[in-house]
C-alpha positions in Angstrom: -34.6 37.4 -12.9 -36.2 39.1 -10.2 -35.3 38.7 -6.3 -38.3 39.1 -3.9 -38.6 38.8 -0.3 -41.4 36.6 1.7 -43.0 37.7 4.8 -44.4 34.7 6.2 -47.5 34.7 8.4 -47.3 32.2 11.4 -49.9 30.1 13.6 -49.0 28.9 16.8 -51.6 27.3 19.4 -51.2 23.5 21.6 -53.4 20.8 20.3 -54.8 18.2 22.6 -51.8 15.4 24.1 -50.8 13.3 22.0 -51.7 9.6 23.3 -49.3 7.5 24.9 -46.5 9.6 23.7 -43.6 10.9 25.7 -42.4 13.0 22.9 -43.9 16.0 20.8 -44.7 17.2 17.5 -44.7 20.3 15.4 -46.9 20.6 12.7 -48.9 22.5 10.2 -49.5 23.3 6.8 -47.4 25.4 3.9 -49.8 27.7 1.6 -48.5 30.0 -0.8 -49.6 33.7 -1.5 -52.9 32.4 -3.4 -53.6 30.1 -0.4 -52.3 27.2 -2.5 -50.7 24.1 -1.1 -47.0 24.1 -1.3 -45.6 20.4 -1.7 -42.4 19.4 -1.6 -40.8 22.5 0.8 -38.2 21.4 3.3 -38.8 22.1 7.1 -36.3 21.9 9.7 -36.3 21.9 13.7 -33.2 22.2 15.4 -33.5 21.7 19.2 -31.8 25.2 20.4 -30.3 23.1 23.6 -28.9 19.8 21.7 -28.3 21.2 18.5 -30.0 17.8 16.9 -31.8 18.9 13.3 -35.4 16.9 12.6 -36.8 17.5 9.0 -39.5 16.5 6.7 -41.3 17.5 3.8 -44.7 19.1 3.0 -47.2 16.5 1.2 -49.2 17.5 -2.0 -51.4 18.3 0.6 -49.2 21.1 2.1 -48.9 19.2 5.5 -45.8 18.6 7.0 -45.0 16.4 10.3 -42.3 16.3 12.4 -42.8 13.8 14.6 -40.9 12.1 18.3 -39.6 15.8 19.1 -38.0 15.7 22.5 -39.6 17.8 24.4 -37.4 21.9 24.6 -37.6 24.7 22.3 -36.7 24.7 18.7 -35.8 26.7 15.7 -38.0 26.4 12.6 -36.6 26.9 9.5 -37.3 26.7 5.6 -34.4 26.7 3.3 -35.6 28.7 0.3 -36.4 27.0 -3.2 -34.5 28.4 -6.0 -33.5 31.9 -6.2 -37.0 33.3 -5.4 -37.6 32.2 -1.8 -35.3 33.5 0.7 -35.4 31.3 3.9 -37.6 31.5 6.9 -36.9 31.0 10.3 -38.7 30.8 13.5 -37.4 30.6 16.9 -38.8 29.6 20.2 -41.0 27.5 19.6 -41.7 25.1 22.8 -42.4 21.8 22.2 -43.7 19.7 25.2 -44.3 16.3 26.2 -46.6 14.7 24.4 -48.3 17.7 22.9 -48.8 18.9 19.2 -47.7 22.2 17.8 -49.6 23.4 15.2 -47.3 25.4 12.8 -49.6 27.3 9.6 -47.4 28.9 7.4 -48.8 31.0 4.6 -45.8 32.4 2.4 -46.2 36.3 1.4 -44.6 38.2 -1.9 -43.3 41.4 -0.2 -44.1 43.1 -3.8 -46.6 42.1 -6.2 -45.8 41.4 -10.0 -44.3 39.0 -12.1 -41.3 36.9 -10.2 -39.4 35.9 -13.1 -38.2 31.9 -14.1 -36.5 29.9 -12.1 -35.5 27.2 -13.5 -35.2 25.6 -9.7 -39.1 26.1 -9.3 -40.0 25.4 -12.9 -38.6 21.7 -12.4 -39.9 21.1 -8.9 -43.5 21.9 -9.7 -43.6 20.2 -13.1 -42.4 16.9 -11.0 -44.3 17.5 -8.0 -46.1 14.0 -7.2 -44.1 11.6 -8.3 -44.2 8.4 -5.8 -42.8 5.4 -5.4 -40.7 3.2 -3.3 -36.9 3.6 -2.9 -35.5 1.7 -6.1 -32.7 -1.0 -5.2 -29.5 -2.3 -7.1 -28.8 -6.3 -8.1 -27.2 -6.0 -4.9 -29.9 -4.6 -2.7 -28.1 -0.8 -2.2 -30.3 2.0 -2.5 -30.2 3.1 -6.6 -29.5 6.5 -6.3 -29.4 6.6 -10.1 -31.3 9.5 -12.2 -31.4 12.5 -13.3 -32.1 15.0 -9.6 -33.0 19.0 -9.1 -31.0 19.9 -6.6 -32.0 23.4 -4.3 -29.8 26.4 -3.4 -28.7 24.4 0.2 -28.7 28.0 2.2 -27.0 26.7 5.2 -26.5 28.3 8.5 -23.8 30.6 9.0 -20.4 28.7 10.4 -18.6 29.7 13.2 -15.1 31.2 11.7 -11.6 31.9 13.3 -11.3 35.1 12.9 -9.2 35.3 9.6 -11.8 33.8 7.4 -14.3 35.8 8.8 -12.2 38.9 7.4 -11.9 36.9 3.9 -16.0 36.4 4.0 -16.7 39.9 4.6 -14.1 41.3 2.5 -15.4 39.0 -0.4 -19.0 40.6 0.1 -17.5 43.8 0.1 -16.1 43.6 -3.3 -19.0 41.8 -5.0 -17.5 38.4 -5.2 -15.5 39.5 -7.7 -12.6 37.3 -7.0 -15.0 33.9 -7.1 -13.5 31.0 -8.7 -16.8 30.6 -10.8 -16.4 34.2 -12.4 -13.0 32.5 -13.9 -15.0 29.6 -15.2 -13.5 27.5 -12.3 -15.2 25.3 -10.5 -17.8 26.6 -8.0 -18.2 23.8 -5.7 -16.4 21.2 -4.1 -19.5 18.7 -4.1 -22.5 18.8 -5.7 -24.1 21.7 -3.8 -26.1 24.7 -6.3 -29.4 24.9 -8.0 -28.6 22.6 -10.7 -29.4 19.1 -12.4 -27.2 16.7 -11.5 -27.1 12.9 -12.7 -25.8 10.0 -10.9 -24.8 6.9 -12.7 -24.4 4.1 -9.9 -22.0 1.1 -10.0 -21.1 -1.5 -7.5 -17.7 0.1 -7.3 -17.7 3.5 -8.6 -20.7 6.5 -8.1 -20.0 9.3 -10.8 -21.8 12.4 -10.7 -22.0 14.4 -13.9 -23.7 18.7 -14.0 -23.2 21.2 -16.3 -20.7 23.4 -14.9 -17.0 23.0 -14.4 -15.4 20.8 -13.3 -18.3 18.9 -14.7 -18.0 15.4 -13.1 -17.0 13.2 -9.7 -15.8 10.1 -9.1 -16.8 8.3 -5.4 -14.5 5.4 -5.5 -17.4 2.5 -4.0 -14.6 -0.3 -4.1 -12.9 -0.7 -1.0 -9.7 1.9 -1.6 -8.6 3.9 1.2 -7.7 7.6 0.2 -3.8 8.0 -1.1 -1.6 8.8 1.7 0.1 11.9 0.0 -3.3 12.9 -2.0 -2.1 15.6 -4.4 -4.4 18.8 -3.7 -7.3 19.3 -6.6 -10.3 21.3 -6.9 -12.6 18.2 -5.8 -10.6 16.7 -4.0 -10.1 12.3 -3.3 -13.6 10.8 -2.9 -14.3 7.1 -1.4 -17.6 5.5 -0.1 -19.1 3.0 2.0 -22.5 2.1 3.0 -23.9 1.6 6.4 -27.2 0.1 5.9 -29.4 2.4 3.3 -27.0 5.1 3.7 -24.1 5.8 1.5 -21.6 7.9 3.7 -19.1 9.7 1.0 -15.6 11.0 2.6 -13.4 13.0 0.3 -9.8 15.3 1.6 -7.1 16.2 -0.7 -9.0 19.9 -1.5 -6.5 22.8 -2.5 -7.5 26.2 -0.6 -8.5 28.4 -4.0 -11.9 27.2 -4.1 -15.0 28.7 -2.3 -17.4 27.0 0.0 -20.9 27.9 0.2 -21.8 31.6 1.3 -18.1 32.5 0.2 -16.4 30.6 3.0 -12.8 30.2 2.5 -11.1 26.7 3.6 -7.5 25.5 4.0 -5.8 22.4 2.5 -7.2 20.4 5.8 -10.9 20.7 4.4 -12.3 17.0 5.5 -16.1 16.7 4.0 -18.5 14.0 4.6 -21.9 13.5 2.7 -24.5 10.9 4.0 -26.9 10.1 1.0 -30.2 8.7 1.9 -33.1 7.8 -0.8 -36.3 7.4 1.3 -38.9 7.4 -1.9 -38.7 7.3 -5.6 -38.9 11.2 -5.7 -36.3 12.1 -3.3 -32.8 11.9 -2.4 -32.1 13.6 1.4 -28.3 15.0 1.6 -26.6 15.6 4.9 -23.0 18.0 4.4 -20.5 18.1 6.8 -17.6 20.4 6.5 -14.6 20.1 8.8 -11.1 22.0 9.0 -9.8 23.3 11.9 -7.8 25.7 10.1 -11.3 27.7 9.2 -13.9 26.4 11.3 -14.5 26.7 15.4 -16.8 23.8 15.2 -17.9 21.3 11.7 -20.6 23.3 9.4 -23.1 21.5 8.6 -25.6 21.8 5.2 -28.8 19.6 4.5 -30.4 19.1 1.0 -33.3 17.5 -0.3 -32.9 16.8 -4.4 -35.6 15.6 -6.3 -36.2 13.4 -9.1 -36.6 14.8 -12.7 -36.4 11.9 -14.8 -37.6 14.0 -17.9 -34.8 16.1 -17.7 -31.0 15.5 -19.3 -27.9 17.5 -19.2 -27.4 20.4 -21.8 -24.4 21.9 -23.0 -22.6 24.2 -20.6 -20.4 27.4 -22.1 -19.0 29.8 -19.5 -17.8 33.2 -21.2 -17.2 34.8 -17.9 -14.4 36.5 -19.3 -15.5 40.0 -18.8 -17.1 39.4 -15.4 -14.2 41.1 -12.8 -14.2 43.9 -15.1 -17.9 44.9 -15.1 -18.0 44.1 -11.3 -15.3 46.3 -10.6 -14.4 46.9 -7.1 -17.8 47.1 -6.3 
């Protein structure tokens, strides 16, 4: 597989005021380097003052909206799809009241040529399209059931006390040689890399099942509070509740030998929270919060958007890693 860089090409100009509206609006339209509509992409604004994150997604048409923006400036952003995009951002972008930015954004191969698969991208365009409204449980929950793409999340960088800034560059330093993953370990402590994952949904019990170790998670759905001495493991105690269409999953109890994303380190005081949301048929939004004082200056936060890919099942996963940390070297 090939790694590319995009330059993107951007558009900026104020539209006529929006009527009646004391808040604003960015948006535009994604194209790719054939001028092709890009569906599906992920845009974020973060308000640079407040720190509050809007997002939304580009129609088949390419358009994307993102609507009752308080007026300020904001940071664009597009988390990249798969391993072939890296991520754009665009700061300063001023957003007044009751005006529209227009936002064109026309994504550019920095070298021409065949890209190479991605099985990421290969999935998402075959199941581009697919509509419908948000399928509900017996019970009237959100079914968050199916079989979902999930994307590379690419998260900001967190603010780190020093010492695990040291660990992260050290880490990069030496190839990631030491990664949990190159020992066939898990590599995650949710759901959080470009695979499939499948969610079977219960009244009392979520399970999520993907292909690499440690394979599966249990969110307990029933009521249970976590253990009050929760014995450290690789994913940790998981319990849920809902608060309306959102399911908010809490899970502690993480030992420190796992990696986050981006090769962040974490202590045994790792809190996460994931809010689940399932807007449409097609799509399940994610919302990852990371907090441990021992490691971060302030929670790390990680959006996602999966998608549905109900063609799709789970293959058999073999990891034979067992040369890896000798052909990296201390590289």
């Amino acid at each position: 597989m090939k790694w590319s860089r995009i330059a993107v090409g951007l558009f900026l100009f104020a539209s006529a005021p929006v009527a009646q509206s004391g808040l604003g609006t960015i948006t535009g339209t994604i194209t790719d380097p054939n001028r092709e509509v890009v569906e599906g992409a992920t845009v974020r604004a973060r308000n640079t003052a407040t720190g509050t994150v809007y997002t939304a997604g580009s129609l088949r048409t390419g358009v994307f909206t993102l609507s009752e923006l308080p007026a300020g400036s904001y940071e664009l952003s597009i988390p990249r799809l798969g391993f072939r995009f890296l991520r754009y951002t665009q700061k300063d972008i001023a957003v007044q009241t009751g005006q529209t930015v227009r936002v064109d954004l026309q994504l550019r191969w920095q070298n021409d040529g065949a890209q190479g698969d991605d099985t990421y991208l290969l999935l998402h365009n075959k199941y581009a399209g697919i509509s419908g409204p948000t399928p509900r449980t017996a019970d009237g929950k959100p079914d968050f059931s199916g079989i979902w793409n999930s994307p590379d999340p690419d998260p900001d960088p967190p603010e780190t006390l020093p010492w695990a800034t040291g660990v992260v560059e050290e880490r990069r330093k030496n190839n990631f040689r030491d990664a949990p993953s190159a020992a066939c370990l898990p590599r995650d402590v949710i759901p959080a890399s470009p695979f499939v994952y499948k969610i079977i949904q219960m009244p009392s019990l979520l399970a999520q099942i993907w292909e690499r170790p440690p394979y599966y998670r249990q969110v307990f759905l029933n009521g249970r509070a976590h253990p009050t001495d929760v014995n450290p493991t690789w994913m940790g105690h998981s319990i849920g509740k809902w608060e309306g269409d959102t399911l908010v999953i809490d899970s502690v109890g993480f030992h420190d030998r796992s990696w986050l994303q981006n090769a962040v380190p974490h202590t045994e005081r790792l809190h996460v929270v994931e809010r689940y949301r399932r807007p449409d048929l097609g799509h399940l939004e994610v919302e990852v919060t990371f907090e441990d004082p021992g490691t971060f200056m302030k929670p790390w936060q990680m959006h996602m958007v999966w998608e549905l890919v109900p063609g799709e099942e789970l293959q058999e996963y073999l990891c034979e890693n067992n040369r890896y940390r000798e052909l990296v070297g201390g590289r």
